[in-house]
N, C-alpha and C positions, 0 to 999 in steps of 0.2 A: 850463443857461443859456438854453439857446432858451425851454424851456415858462417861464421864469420872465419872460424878456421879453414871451414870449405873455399872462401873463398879468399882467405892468405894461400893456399896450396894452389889454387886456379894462377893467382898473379901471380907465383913464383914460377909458376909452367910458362904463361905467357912471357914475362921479360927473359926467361931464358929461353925462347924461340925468336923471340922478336928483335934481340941484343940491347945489351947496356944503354944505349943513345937513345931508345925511344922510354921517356918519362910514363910506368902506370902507375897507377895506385888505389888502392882501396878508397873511395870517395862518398861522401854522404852530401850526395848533389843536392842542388837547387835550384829553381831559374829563378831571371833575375826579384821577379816580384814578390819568390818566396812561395807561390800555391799551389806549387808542382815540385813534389821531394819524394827523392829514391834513395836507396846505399847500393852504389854502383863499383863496378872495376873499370874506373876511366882509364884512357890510354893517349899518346899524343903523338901520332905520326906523322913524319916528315917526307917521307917519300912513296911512290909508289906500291916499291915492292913491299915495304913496313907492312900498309893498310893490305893490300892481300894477304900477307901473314898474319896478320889482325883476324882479317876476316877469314880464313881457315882453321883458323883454333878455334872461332867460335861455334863454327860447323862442325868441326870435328866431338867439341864439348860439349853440342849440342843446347850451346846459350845464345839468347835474342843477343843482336845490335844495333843501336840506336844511334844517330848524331845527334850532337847538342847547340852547331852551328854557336850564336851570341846567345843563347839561354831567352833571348828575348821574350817567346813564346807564353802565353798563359794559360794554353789547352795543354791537355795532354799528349803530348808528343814526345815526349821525352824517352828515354829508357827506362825501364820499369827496376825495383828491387831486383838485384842479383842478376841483373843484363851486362853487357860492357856496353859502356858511354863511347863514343869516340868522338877527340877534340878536333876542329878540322884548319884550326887558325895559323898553325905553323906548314901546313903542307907545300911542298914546291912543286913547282909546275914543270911539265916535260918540256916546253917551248923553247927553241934555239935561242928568243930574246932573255932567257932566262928570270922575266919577267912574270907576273902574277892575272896580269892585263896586257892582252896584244889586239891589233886591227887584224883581223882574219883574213879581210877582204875587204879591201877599199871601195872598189867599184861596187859589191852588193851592200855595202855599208855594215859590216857584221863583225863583230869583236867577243873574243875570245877567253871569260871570265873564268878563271881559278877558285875552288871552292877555299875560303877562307877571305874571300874580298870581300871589303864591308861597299856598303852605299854611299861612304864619303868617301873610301877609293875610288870607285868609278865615277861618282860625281868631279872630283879632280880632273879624272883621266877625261871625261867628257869638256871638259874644260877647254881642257891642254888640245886635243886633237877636233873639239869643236863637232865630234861625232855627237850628236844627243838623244836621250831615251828621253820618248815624250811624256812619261809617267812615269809614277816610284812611290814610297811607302814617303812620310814625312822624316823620319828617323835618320840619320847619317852615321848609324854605327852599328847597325845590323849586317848579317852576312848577305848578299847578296843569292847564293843558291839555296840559302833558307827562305830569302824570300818568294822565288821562284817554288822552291817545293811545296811553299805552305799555300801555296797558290793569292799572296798577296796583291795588295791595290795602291792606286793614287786615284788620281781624278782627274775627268776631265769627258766632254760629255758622250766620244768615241772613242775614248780610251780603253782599254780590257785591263783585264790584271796582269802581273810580271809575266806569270807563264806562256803567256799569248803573244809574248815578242821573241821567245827562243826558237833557236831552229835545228839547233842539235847538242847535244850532251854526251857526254861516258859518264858512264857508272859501274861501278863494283858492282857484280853479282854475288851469290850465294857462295861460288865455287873461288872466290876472290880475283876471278877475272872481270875485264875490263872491254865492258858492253859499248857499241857507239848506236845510239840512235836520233834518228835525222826527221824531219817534218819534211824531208824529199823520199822517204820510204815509207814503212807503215802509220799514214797518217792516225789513223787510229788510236796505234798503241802505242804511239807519241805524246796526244790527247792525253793518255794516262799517267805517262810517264814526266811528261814534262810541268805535273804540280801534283810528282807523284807521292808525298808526304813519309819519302826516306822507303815507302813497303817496295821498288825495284831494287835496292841498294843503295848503297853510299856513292854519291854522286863526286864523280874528280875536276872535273868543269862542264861548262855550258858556253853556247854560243848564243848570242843576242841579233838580233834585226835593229839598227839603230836606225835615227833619222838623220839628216844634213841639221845643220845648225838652226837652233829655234827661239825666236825672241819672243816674249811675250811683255802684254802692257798688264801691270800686276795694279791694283786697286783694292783700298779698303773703303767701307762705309759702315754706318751705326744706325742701323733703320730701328724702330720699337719694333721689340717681337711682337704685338699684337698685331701691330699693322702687317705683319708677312704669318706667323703663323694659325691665324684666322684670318688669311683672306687667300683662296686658292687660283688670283688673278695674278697677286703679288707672288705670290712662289712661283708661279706658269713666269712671267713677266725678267724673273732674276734666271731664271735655269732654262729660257731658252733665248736669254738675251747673250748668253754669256758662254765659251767657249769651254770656262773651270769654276765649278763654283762650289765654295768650302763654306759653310755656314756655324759658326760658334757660338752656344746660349751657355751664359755662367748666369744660374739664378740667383735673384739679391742682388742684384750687380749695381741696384738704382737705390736710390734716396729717398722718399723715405723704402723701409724696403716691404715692398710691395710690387708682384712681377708683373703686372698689368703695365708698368713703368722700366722695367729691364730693355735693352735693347742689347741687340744682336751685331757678333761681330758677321758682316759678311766679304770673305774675299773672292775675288773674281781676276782670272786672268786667260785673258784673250790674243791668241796668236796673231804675229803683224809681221811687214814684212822686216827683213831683215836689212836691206839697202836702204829704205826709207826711215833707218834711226839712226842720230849723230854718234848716239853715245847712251850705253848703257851703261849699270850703278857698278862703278869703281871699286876698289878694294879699301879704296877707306871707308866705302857704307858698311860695308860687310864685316870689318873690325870694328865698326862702333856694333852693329845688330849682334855679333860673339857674346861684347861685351852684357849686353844688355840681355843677353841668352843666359850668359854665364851667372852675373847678379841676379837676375831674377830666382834661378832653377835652384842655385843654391839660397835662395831665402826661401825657397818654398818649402826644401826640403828640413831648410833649419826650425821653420813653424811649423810643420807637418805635424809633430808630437801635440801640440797644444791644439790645432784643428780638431786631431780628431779623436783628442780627449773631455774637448769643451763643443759639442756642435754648436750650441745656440751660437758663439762667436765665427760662424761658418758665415751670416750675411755680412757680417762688419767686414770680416777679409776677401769675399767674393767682391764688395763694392770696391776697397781697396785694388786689389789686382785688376780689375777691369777697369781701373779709373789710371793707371797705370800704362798698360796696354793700351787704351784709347788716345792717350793725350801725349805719349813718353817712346812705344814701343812702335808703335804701327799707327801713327796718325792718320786721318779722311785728309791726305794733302789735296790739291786744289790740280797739280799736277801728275801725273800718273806716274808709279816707274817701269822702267825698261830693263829687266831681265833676261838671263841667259836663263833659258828653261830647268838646267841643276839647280840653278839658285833660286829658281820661284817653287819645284816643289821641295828641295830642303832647306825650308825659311827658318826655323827652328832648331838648335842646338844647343844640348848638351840637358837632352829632357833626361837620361838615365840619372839626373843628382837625384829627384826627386821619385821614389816606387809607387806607385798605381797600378789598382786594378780598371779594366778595362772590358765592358760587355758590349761588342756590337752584332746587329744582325744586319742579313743583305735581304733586300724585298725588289722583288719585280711592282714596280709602280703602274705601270701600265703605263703611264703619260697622263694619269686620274689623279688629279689634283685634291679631289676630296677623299681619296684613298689615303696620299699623300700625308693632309691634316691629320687623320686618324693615327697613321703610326708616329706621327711626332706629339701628338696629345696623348697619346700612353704615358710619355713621360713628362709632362706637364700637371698633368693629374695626378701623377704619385707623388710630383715633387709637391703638390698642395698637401694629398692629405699625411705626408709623413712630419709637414711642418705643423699641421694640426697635433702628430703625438711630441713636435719640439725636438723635432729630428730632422737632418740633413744632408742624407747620404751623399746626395750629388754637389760633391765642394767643388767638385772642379767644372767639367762644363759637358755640355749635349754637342755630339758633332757631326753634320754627315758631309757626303760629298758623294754627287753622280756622277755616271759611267757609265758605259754599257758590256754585254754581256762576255761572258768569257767562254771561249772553246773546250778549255779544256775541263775535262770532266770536275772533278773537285774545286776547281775555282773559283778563285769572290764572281758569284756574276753568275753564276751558269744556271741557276735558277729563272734566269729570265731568257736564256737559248731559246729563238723560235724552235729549232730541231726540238725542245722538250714542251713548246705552246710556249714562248714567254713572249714576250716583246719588246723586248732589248732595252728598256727603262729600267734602271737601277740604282736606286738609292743605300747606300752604307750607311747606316745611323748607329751612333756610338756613344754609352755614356760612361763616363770616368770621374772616378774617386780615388781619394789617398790611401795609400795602404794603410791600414788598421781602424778604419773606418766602422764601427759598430753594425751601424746600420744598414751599411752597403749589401748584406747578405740578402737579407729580407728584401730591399730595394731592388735590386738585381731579380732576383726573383718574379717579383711583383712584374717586375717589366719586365723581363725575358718569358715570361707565361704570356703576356698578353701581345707580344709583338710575335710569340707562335701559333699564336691562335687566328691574328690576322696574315699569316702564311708567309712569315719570315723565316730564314732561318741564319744559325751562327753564322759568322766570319770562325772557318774552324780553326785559324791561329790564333784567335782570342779567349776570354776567359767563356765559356759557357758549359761545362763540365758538371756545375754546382745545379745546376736546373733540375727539377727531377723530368724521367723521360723523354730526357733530348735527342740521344742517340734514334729511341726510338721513331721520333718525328722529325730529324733530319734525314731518316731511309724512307721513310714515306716521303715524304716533299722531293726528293732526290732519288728514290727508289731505280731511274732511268737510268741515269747517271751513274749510279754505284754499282749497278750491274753491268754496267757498260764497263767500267774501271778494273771491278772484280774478275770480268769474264778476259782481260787485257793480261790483268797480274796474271791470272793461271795457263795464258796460253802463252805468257813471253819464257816459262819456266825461268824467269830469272832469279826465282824464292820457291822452292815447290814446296819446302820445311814451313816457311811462315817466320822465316829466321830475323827478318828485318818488322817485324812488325811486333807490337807493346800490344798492353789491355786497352787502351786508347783506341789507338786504329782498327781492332779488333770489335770494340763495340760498334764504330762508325759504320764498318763495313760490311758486319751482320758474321762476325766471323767468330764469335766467340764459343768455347770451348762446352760440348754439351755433354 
């Protein structure tokens, strides 16, 4: 009762500095998945000058703050109890187009991102102007400079993660001004900043490195997982024949069920030239796939409660759903299609009906194919012996997709940086269940101990929080790297408080209070 009047008296100080127009309030946050919960004093700034007044009272009060970007996150990132949240969705932008998205620079091909722009905004805008980012996250409703901070991926086999295609940003400092840093000046503490997980300040926009326009020839097929997960000729054979290759196991998927018989979605898509296609997939493909986005996501989410109240009924609806998806959604057509690159990697929408948790880790593969097998039979083998105790955590399905490595210090990828010995092979493997999934805890476990033991580590905007001694073994595995980051944060003085940082980033970073 006290801290909560402590912190009616904080919100009644900040909306009278702040003025009437800027929305705060006492909030008992959540993100979207529900596994990350605070009681915050959110706030919703529209302008500039708001968020430096934001951000000076929290200095002055001497309380953390956090952005919440689309909540999408399942690590800890968020603002901790009794931090202010700050919401960045309504923000406007300084730009004379009085626009949220601008071309920067035509001739360097570079565009000009507004924090509070989602992935289907600039997926549009890539569209429209035909500028295209050769990677991206699958999702089309997440923020954009979340994804960039969290230092997120897509795929593709010389692709890096988001952070690796910016080339300059402003950010809020501590003191509520408004930093610019550029990857034509301290490359270094760029490196840090540019996937720098919200600890330089609150980010106002970012500029991007884009490419000319990019078509790609997208392709499904349904090979039996035995045949590609036990045979390390077959994996070598699809991942370096192939320019993108996304790989989906939903166990149970076969008839009778028995996974020896499951087969696997694999997509692949391969860049071509752009003059030499008559015609790529029209806007009527793309409102039937909505459609078939939309009905699915929402029957998933409306069976969710009985999934994962009833497991044994998890093969009956694994075979269902992938029999669906095989024959209905994404057929093996005979004919390839021809995509605009936004549209090949955000082929999927409207996945927020349905809430999942999500564990992946990122590994340097070497280009070792029988390394390879190893970290995907961790989860082949648990998913046998939890069906021995008549359990089925993994309802939905196993995912990876390669890349390679990423520059920037905290990045999907950077575990495989020759600068730290890696060797720029990089595998993302990810397994996901429905939210309220009994067994996922244990599951998760089981397989996130044994994909660190074979020298993985988190995707840190995903769920791996729950693990015990993670923090610990992603500064060992990363130990270079977070020194490298650390030694950035303290010499940009752009936080010398510690003001933008939580109990999260604080365990990450080895910065925790002694």
């Amino acid at each position: 009762q006290q801290e909560f009047e402590h912190q009616t008296a904080l919100l009644e100080c900040l909306q009278a500095k702040v003025g009437c127009k800027v929305r705060c309030e006492i909030d008992h946050f959540k993100n979207w998945a529900g596994n990350q919960r605070s009681f915050v004093l959110s706030c919703y700034p529209q302008t500039k000058e708001e968020m430096s007044i934001i951000i000076k009272f929290a200095a002055e009060k001497n309380k953390g703050i956090r952005c919440a970007g689309s909540r999408h996150s399942w690590a800890p990132v968020f603002a901790d109890s009794f931090q202010i949240c700050v919401n960045t969705e309504n923000m406007e932008s300084d730009y004379t187009s009085r626009t949220n998205i601008r071309v920067a620079d035509l001739h360097r091909r570079t565009v000009d991102v507004m924090t509070g722009v989602t992935t289907g905004d600039l997926k549009t805008f890539q569209l429209q102007t035909k500028l295209h980012l050769n990677t991206n996250v699958i999702l089309d409703l997440v923020q954009m400079v979340s994804v960039a901070q969290t230092g997120c991926h897509g795929v593709g086999i010389d692709t890096r993660c988001l952070s690796d295609y910016l080339v300059k940003m402003r950010v809020f400092d501590s003191n509520g001004e408004l930093r610019t840093y550029s990857s034509d000046g301290d490359i270094d503490l760029f490196r840090a900043v540019a996937a720098g997980f919200g600890c330089f300040g609150i980010v106002y926009d970012m500029t991007i490195k884009m490419d000319h326009e990019v078509i790609v020839e997208t392709r499904n097929f349904y090979p039996r997982m035995a045949s590609v997960f036990h045979s390390e000729e077959k994996l070598r054979e699809i991942i370096h024949n192939n320019w993108a290759v996304e790989i989906f196991w939903f166990p149970f998927s076969s008839l009778p069920f028995n996974l020896s018989r499951d087969e696997l979605w694999v997509r692949t898509f391969n860049k071509v030239c752009p003059e030499a296609i008559e015609k790529v997939e029209d806007v009527e493909f793309y409102e039937i796939q909505d459609a078939y986005d939309c009905i699915t996501q929402k029957t998933l989410r409306c069976v969710s409660p009985f999934i994962t109240a009833i497991e044994p009924i998890v093969p009956l609806m694994q075979w269902l759903s992938f029999l669906t998806l095989k024959n209905v959604i994404y057929p093996d057509r005979v004919e390839p299609l021809y995509q605009e690159i936004p549209n090949a990697v955000h082929f999927r929408k409207y996945l927020e009906k349905a809430k999942v948790y999500d564990l992946e880790f990122v590994f340097d593969y070497r280009d070792d194919y029988a390394r390879l097998k190893k970290i995907i039979n961790v989860v082949v083998e648990n998913v046998k012996i939890f069906k021995e105790k008549k359990k089925y955590p993994l309802n939905l399905s196993l995912e990876m997709r390669f890349m390679t490595y990423s520059d920037a210090y905290l990045g999907t990828g950077s575990i495989a940086n020759p600068e730290y010995g890696g060797s720029g092979h990089v595998v993302c493997i990810e397994v996901l269940c429905l939210k309220g999934t009994e067994s996922w805890k244990d599951f998760s476990e089981a397989v996130g101990q044994k994909w660190s033991d074979l020298g993985g580590v988190p995707h840190l905007a995903k769920q791996y929080d729950q693990l015990e001694g993670i923090f610990e073994s992603i500064r060992c595995k990363m130990c270079m790297q977070i020194e490298a980051f650390n030694c950035q944060l303290t010499n940009s003085g752009a936080d010398p408080s510690g003001m933008f940082l939580n109990l999260g980033m604080r365990k990450l970073l080895g910065k925790e209070a002694t």
